[in-house]
N, CA, C and O of each residue as an XYZ file, in Angstrom:
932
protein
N      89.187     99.436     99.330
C      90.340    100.143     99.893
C      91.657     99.526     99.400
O      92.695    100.159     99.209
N      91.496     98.326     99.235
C      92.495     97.296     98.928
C      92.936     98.083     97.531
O      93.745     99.001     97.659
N      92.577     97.854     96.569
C      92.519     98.627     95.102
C      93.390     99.913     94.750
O      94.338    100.169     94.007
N      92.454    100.702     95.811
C      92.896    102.179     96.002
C      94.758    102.454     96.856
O      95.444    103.475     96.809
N      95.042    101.259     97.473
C      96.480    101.589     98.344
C      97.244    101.027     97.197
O      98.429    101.329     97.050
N      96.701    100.319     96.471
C      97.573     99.547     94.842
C      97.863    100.802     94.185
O      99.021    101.192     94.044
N      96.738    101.524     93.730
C      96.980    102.407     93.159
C      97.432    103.574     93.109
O      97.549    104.173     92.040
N      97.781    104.114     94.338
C      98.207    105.109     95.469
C     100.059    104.513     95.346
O     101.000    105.204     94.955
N     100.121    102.907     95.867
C     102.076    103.008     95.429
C     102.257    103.325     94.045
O     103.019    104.285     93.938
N     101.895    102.938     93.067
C     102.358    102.692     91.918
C     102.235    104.216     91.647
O     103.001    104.449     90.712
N     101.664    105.275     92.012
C     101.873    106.833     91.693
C     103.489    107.718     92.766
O     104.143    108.748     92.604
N     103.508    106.244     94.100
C     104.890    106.773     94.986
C     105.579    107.716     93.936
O     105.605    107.305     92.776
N     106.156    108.974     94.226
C     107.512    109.671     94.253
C     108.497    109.392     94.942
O     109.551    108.907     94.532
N     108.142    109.764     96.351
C     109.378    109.486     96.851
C     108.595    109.221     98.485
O     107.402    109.447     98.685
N     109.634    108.667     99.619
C     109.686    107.714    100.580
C     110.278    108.554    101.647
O     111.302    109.204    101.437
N     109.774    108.557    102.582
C     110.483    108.555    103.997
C     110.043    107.787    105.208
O     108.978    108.114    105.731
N     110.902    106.581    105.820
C     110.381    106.305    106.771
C     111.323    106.318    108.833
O     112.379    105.874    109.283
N     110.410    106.907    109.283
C     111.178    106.746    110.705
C     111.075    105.598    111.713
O     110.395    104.588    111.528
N     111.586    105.772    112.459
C     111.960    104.734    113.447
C     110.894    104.743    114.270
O     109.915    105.312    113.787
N     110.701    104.108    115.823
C     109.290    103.367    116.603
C     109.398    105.167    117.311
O     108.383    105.470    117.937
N     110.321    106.106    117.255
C     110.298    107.710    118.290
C     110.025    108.503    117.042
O     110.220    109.690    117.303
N     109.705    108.357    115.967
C     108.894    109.356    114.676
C     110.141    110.568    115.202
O     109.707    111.687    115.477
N     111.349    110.372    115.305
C     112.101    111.966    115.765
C     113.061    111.962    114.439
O     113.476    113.037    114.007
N     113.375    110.831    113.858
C     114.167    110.734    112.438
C     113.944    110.092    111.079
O     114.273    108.928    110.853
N     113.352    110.922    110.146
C     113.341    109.940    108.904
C     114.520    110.147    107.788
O     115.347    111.054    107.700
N     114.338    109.138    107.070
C     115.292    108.247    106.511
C     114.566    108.326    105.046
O     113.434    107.851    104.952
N     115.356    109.073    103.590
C     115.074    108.781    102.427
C     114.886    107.399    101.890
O     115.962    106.817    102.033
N     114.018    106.627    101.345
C     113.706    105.106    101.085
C     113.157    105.548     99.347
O     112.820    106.641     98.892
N     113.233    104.432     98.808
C     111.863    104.740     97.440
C     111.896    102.851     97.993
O     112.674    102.310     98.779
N     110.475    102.114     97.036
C     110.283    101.366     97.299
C     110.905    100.236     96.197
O     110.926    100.596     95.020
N     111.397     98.927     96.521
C     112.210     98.160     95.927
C     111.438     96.755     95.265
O     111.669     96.201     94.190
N     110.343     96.371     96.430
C     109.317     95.683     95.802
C     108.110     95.675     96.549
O     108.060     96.048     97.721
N     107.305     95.330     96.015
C     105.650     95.122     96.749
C     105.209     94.049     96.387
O     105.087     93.661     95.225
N     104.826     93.265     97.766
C     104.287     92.112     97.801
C     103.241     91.842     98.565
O     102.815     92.808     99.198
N     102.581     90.629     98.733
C     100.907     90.788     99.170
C     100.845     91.081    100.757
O     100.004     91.774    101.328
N     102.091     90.292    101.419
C     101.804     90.768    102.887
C     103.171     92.212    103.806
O     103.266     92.725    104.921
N     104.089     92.316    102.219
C     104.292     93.314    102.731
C     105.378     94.092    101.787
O     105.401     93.553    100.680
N     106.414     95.351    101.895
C     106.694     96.339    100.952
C     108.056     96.206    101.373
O     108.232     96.335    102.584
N     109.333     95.916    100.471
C     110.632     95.845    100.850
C     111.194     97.670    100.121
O     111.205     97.971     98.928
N     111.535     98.449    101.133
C     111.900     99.658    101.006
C     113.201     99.739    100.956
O     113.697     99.526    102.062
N     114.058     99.988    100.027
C     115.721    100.544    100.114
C     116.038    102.042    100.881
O     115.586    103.146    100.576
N     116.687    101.792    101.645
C     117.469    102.888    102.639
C     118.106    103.704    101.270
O     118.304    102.987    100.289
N     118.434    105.146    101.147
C     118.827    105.818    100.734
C     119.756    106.917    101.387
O     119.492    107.492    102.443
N     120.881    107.129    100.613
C     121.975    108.150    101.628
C     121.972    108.190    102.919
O     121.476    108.865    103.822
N     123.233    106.533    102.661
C     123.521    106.426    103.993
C     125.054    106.474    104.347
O     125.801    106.016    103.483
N     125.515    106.870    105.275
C     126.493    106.724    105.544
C     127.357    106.135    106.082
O     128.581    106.154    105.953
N     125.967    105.011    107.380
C     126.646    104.386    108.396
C     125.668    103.586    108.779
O     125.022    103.729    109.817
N     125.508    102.648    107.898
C     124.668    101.841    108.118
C     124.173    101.379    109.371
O     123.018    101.388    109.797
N     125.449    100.890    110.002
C     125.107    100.566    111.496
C     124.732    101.431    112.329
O     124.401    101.127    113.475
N     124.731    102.759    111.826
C     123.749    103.809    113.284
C     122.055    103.418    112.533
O     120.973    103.670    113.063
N     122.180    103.045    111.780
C     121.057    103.302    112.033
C     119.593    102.692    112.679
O     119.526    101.498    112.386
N     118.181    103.219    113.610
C     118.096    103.264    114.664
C     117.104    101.788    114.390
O     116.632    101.265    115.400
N     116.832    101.193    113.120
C     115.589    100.345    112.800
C     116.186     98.795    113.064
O     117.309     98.349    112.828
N     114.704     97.987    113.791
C     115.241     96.938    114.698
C     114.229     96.218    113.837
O     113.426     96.831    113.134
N     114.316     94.330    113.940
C     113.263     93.785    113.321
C     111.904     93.415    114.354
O     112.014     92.803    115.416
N     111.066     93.753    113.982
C     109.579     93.553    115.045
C     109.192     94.994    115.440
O     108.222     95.164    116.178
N     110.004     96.170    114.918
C     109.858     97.491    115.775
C     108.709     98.154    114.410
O     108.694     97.986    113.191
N     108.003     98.801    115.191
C     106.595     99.521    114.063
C     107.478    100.903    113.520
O     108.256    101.623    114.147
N     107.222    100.937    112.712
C     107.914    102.249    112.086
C     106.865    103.399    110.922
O     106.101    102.783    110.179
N     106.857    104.696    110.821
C     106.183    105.275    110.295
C     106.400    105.479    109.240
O     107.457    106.110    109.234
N     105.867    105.269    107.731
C     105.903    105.188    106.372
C     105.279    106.260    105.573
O     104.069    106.167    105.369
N     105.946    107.289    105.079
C     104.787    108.604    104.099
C     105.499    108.299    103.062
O     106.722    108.218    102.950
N     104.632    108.126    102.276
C     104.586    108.486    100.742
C     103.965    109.738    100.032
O     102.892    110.271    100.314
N     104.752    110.058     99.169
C     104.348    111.825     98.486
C     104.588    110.917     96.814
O     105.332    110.300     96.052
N     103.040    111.578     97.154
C     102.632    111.952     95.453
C     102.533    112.640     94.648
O     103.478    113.345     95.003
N     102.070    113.270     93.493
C     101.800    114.585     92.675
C     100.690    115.433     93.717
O     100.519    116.595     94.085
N     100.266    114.527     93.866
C      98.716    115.267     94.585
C      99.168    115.404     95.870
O      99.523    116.545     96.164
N      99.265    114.473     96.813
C      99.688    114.536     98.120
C     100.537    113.859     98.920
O     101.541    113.480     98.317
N     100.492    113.551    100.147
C     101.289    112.656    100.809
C     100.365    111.673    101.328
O      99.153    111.789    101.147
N     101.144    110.221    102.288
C      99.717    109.716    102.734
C     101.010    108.819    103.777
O     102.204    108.973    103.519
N     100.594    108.015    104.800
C     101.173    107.830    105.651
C     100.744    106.522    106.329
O      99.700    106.036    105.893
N     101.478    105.752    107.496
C     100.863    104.342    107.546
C     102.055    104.070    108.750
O     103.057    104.760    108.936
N     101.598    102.747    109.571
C     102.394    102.496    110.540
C     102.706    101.184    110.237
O     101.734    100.800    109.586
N     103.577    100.176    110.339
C     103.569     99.219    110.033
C     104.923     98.428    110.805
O     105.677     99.067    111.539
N     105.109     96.973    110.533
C     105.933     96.699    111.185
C     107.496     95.774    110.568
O     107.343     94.865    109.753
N     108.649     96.079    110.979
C     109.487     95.848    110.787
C     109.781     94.362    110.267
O     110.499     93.811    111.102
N     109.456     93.413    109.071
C     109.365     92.275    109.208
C     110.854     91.507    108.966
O     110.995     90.407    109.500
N     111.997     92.086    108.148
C     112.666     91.738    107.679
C     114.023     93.179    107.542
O     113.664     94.311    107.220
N     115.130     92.935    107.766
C     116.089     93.917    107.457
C     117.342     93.362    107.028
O     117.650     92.347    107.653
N     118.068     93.690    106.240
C     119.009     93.184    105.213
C     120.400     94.365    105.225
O     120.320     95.280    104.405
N     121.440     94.327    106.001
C     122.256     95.163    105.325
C     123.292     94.227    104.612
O     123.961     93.251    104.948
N     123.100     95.049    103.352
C     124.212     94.747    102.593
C     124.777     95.450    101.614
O     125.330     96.332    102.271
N     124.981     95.636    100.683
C     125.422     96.928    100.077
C     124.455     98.037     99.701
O     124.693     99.179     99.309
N     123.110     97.308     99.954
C     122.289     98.073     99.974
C     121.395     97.858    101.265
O     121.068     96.709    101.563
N     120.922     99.124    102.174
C     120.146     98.608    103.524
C     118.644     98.041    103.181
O     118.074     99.083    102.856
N     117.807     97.131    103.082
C     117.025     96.973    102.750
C     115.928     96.956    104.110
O     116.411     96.694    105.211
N     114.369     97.256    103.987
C     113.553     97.323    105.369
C     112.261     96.748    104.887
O     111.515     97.391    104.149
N     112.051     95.790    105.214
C     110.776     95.172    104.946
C     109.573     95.494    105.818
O     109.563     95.232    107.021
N     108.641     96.022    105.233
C     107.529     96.684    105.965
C     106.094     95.843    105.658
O     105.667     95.408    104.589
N     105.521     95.787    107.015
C     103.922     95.091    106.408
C     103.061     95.635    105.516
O     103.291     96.844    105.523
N     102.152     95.376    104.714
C     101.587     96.019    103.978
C     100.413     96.641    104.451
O      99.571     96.044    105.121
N     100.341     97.733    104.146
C      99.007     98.472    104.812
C      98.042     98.410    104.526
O      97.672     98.726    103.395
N      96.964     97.811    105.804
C      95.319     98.008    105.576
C      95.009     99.271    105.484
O      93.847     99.445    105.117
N      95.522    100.074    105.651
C      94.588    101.565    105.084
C      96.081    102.775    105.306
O      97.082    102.688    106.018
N      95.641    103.776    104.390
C      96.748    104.879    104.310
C      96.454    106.741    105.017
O      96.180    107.451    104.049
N      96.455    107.098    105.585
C      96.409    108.343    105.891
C      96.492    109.453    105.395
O      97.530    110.027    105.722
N      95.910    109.954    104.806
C      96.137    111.513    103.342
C      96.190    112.340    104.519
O      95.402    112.655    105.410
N      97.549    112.617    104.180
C      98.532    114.411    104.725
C      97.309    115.326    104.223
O      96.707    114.865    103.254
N      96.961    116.255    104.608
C      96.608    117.599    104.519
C      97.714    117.736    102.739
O      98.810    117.219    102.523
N      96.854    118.623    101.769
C      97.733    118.762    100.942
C      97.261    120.512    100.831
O      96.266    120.894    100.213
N      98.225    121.426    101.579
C      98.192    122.687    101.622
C      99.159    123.479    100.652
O     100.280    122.974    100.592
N      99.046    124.151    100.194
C      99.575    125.372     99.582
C     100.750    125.767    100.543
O     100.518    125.223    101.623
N     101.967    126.520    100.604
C     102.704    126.941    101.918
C     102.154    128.481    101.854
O     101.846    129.168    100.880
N     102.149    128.695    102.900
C     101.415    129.629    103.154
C     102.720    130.355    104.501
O     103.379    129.669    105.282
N     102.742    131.946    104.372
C     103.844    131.844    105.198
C     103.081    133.190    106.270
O     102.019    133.806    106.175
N     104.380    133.244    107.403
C     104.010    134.504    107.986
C     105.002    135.084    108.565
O     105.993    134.364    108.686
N     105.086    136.146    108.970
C     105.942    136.834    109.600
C     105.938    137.044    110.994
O     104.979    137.418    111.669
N     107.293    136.726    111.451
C     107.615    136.443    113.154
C     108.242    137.947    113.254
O     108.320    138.809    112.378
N     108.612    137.966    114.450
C     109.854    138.591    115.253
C     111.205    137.787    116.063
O     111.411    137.621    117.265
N     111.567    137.602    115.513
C     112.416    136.294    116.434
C     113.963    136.239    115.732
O     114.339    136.070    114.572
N     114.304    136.350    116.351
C     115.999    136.151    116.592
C     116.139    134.373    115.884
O     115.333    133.477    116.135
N     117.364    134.238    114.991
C     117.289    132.723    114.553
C     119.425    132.873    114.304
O     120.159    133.861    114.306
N     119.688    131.528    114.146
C     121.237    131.194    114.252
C     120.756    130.634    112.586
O     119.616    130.443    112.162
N     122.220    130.452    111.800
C     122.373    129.951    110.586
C     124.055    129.886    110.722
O     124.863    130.487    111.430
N     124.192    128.619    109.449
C     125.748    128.346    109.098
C     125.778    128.829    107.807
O     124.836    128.807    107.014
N     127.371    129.455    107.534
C     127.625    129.208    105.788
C     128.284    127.650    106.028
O     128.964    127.094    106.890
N     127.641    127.291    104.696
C     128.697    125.995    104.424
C     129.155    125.922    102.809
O     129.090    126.619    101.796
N     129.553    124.889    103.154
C     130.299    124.683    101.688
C     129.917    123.283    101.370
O     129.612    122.404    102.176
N     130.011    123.167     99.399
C     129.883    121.753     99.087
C     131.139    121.096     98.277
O     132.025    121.762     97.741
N     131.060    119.729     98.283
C     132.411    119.387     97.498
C     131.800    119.692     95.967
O     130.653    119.901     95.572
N     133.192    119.615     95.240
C     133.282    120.379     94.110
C     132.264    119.612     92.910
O     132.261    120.083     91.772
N     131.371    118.354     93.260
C     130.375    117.765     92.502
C     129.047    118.575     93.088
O     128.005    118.532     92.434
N     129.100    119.190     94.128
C     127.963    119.660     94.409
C     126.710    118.391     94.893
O     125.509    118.354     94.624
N     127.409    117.609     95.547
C     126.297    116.238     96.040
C     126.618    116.387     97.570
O     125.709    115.880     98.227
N     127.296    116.747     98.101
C     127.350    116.379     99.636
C     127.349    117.976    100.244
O     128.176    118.764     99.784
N     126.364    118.431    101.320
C     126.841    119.412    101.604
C     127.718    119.346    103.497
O     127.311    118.731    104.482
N     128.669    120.022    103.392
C     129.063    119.760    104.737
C     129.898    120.861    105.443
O     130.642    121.530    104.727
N     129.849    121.132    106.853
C     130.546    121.660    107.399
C     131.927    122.699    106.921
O     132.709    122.023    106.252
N     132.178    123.453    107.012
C     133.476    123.828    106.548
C     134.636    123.181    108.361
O     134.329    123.073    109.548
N     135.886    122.940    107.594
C     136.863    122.834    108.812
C     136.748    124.478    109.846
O     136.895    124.349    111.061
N     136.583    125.395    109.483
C     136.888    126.328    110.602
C     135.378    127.262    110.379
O     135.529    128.457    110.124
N     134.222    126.818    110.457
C     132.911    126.646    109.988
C     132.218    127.881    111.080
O     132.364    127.880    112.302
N     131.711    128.548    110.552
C     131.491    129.812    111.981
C     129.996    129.854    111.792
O     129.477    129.336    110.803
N     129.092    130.644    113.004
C     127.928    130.906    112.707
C     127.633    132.736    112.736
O     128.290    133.665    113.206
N     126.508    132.679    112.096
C     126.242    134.045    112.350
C     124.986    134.358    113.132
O     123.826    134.099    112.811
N     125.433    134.964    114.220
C     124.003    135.169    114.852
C     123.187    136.406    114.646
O     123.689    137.421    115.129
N     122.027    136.547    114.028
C     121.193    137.406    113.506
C     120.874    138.388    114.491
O     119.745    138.111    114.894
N     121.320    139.418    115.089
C     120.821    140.095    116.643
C     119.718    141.421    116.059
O     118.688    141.857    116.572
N     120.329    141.757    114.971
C     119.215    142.628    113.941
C     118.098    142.248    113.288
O     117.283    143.091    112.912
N     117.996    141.457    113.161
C     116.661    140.468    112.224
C     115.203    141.200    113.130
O     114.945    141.247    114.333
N     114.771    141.494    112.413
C     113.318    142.694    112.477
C     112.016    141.725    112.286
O     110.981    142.005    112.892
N     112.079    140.653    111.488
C     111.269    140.148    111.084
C     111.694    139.089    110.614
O     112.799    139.252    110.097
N     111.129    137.556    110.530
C     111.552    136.213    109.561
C     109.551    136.147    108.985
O     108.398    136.336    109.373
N     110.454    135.706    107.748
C     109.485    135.070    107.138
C     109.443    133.740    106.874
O     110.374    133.338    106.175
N     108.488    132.779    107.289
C     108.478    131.219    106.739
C     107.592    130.726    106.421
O     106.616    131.121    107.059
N     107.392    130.063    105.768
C     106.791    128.496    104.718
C     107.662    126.948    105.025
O     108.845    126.911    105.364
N     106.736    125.661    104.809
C     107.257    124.765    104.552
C     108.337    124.581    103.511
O     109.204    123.708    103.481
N     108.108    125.622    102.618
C     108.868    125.785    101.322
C     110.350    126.442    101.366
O     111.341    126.308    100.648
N     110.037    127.296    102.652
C     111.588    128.410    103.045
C     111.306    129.196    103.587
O     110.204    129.312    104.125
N     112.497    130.248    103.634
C     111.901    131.620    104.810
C     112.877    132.710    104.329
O     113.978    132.496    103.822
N     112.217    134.117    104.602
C     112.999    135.011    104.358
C     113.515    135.775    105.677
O     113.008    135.380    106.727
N     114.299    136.644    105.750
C     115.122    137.557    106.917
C     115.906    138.568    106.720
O     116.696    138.415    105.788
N     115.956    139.576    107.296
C     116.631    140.190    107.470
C     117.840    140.132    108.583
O     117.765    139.648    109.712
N     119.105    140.827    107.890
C     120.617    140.419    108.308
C     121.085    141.431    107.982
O     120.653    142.214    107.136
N     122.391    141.546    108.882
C     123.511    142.676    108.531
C     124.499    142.885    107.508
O     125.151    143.905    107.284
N     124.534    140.984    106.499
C     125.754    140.633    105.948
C     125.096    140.627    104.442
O     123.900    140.385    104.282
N     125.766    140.844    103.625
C     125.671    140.057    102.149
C     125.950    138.563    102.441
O     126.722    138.152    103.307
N     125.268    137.868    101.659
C     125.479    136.128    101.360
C     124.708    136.003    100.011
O     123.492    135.968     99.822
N     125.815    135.941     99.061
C     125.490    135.532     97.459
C     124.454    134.285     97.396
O     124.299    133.298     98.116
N     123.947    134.656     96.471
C     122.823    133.801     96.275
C     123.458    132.013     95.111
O     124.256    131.739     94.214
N     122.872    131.624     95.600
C     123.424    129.727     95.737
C     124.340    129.649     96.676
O     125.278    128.957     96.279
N     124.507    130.091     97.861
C     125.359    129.919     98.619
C     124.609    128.815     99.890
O     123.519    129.109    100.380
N     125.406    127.492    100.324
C     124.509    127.087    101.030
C     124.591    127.443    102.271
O     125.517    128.238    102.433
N     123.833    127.116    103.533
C     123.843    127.154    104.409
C     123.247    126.267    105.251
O     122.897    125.208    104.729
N     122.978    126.454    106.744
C     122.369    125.367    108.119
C     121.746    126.002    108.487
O     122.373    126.957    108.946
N     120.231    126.151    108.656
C     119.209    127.056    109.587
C     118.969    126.588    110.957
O     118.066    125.763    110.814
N     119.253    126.644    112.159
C     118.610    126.037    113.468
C     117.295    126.049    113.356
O     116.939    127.091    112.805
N     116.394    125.341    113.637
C     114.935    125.505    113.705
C     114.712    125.188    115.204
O     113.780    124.532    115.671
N     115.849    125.837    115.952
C     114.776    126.070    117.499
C     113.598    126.815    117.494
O     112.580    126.360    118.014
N     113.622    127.790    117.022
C     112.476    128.713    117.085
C     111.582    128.435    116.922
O     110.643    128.975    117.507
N     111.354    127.079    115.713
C     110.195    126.726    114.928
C     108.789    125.780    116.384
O     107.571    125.865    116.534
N     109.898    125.003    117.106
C     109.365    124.416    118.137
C     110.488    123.440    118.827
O     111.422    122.854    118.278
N     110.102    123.455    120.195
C     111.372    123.337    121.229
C     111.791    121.856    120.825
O     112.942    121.563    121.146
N     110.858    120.615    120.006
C     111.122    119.580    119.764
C     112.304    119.450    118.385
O     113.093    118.547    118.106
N     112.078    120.479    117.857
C     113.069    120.789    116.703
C     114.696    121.405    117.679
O     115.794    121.437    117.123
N     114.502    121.783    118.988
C     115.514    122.221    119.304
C     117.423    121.684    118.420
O     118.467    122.298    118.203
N     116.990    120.427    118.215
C     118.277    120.047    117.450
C     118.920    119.502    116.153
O     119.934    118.941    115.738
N     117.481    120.105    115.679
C     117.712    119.983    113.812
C     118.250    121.190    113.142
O     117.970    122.359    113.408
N     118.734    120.925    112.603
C     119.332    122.313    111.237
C     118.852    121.790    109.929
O     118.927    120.664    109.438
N     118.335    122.910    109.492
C     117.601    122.478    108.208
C     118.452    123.297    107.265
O     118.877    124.420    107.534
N     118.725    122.468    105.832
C     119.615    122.978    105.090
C     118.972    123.586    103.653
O     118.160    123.077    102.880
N     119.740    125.019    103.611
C     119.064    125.831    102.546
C     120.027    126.396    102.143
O     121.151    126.514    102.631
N     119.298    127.007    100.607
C     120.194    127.617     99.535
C     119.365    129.241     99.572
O     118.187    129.552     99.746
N     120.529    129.989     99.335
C     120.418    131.375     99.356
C     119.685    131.951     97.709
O     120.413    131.922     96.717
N     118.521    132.346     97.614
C     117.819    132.735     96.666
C     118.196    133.994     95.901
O     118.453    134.279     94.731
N     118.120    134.617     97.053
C     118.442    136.299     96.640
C     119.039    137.057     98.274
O     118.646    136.828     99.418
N     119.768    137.698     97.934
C     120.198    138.903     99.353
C     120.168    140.509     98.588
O     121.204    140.802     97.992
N     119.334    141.275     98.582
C     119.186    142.473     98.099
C     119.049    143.223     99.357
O     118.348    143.039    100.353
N     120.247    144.466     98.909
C     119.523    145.709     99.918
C     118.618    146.448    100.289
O     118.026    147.185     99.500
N     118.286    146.367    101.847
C     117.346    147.144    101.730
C     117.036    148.395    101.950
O     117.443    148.910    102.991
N     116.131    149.273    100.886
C     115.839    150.750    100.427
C     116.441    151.522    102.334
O     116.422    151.090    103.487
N     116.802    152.558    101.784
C     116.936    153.668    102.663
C     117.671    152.561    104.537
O     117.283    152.778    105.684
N     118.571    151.666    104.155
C     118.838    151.040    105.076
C     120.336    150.408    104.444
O     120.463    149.275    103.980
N     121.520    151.538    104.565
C     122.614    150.379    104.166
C     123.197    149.732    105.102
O     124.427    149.671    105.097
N     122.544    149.189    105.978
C     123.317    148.272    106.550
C     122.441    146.754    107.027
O     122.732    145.909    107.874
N     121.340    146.850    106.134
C     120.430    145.605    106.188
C     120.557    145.095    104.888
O     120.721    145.738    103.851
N     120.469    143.917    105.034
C     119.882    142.938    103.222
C     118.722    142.326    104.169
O     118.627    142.254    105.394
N     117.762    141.859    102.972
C     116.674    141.272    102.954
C     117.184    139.803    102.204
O     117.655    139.853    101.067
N     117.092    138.900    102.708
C     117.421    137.538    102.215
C     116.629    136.072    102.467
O     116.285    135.483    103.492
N     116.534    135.838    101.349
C     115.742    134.409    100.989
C     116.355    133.177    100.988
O     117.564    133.237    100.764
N     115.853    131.967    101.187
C     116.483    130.987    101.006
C     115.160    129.710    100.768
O     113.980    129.808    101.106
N     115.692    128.811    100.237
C     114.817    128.007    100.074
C     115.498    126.649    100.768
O     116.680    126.310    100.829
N     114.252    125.985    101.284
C     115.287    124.367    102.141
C     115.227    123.850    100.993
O     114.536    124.165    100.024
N     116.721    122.235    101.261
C     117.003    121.428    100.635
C     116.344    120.102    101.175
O     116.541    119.791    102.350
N     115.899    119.648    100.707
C     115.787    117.937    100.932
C     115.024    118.240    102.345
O     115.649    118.012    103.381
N     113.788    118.710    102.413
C     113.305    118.898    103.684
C     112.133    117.678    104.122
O     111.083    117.376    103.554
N     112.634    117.237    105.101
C     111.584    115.934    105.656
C     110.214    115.812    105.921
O     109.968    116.665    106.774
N     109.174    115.186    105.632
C     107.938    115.523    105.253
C     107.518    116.008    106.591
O     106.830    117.026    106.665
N     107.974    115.184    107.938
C     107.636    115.501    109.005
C     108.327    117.038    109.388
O     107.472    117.572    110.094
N     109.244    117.786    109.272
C     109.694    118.763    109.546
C     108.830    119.761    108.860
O     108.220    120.629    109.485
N     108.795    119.659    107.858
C     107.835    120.509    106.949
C     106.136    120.764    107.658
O     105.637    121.881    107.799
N     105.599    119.732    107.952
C     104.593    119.323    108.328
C     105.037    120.211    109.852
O     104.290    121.188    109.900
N     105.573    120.202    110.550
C     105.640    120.908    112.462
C     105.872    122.641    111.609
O     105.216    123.623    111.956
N     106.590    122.660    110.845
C     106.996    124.375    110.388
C     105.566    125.081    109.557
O     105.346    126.275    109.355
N     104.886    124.120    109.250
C     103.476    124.627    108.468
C     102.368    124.633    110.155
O     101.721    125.581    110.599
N     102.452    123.798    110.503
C     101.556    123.879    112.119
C     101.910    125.224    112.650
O     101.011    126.062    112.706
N     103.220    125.560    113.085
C     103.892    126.534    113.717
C     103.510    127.957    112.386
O     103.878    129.129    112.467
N     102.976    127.542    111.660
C     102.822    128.914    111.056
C     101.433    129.330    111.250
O     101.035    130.377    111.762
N     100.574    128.108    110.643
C      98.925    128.430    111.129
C      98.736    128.854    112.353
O      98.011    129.826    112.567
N      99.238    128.319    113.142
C      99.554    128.638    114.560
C      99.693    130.126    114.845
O      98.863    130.900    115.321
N     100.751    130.308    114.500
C     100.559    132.340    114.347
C      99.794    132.768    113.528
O      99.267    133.853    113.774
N      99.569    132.290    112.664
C      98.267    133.197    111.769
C      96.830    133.365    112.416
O      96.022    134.226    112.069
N      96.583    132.203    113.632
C      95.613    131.841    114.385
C      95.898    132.960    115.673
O      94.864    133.313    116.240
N      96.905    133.429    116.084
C      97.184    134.147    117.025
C      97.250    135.647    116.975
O      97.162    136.513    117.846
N      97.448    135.677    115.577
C      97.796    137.389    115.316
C      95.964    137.554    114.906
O      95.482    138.685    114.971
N      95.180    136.521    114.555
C      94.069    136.676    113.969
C      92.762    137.010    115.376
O      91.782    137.754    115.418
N      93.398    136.005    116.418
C      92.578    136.435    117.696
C      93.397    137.945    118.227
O      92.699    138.814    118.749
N      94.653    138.135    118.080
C      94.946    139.770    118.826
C      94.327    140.669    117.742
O      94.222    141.847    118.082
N      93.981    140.421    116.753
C      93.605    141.404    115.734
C      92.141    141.715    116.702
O      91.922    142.833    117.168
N      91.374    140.744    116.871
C      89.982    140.589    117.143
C      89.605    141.082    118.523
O      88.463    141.343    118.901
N      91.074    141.200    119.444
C      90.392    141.460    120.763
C      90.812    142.882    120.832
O      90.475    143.454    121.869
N      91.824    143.956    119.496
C      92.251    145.128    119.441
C      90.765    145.843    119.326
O      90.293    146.683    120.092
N      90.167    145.266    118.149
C      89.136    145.932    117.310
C      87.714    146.100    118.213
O      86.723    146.629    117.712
């Protein structure tokens, strides 16, 4: 097993790890590996001092690979801020393989909130506009979602690369206060309906754990429409 977690970092992509309440992760890649444990660099941060990681506190570690993700609990041995946040993690006796699924999507009925936003003119930060409005979808007939994104119907045009903030209350009441951030794919009209677009978007920088509750919440209805199918027939 020992062998196999060697060979499993050295394929790492990319890093996320959360705090001892798994409610926030944090972009990391790894900085070094050593025999009793893994020094991880904090990535896009803004404020170092919020952030929630203590030394001795267990924290949750996924790594994504080509193939999959894999995951591990471990404990806080060492933390360093300095121009760079550094988090020293124990090294793991064994790793956890994520489910590696296809996104697979389905179609709701459900009412959902979204932001336009805007980015600065490098296109690296996306943020808020100063007089920043929402639009609330009261027409939306149908959403479509995946871990990957979701489609909807709306009353408005919104050009495509345009970004935006999705609420993911809907997705599950524990998400009640995340906004997940996406780019506008396509908004085309739809046939014999001028006053609907059909519009896509794909998320940005979406957290393995968020992804992971929005793929549950989909099987989940596919599991539900699959038993009302069964008790119609």
């Amino acid at each position: 097993m020992a062998d196999k977690i060697k060979d499993i970092l050295k394929k790492v992509l990319s890093v996320e790890i959360a705090d001892n309440t798994n409610q926030f992760y944090y972009k990391a890649k790894i900085k070094l590996i050593m025999n009793s444990e893994i020094d991880f660099e904090i990535l896009r941060i803004y404020d170092k001092n919020k952030l929630p990681f203590k030394e001795n506190d267990f924290v949750t570690v996924k790594l994504k690979t080509e193939e999959c993700c894999y995951s591990f609990e471990g404990k806080c041995t060492y933390i360093k801020k300095g121009y760079f946040f550094t988090l020293s993690v124990t090294y793991p006796r064994n790793l956890q393989r994520e489910q590696n699924r296809e996104f697979v999507r389905t179609s709701i009925d459900k009412e959902l909130t979204l932001f336009l936003v805007c980015r600065d003119e490098n296109r690296r930060k996306v943020e808020m506009p100063p007089n920043s409005f929402s639009i609330k979808l009261n027409n939306v007939k149908s959403v479509d979602i995946s871990g990957g994104g979701m489609a909807f119907y709306n009353n408005i045009y919104i050009k495509p690369g345009t970004d935006v903030v999705i609420d993911l209350q809907f997705v599950a009441p524990e998400l009640g206060d995340l906004r997940q951030k996406a780019t506008i794919l396509r908004c085309n009209k739809v046939e014999n309906n001028k006053e609907l677009y059909m519009t896509a978007a794909e998320f940005m920088d979406i957290p393995f754990a968020v992804q992971e509750r929005i793929n549950k919440f989909v099987f989940t209805q596919i599991r539900k429409k699959a038993q009302e199918k069964k008790k119609s027939s």
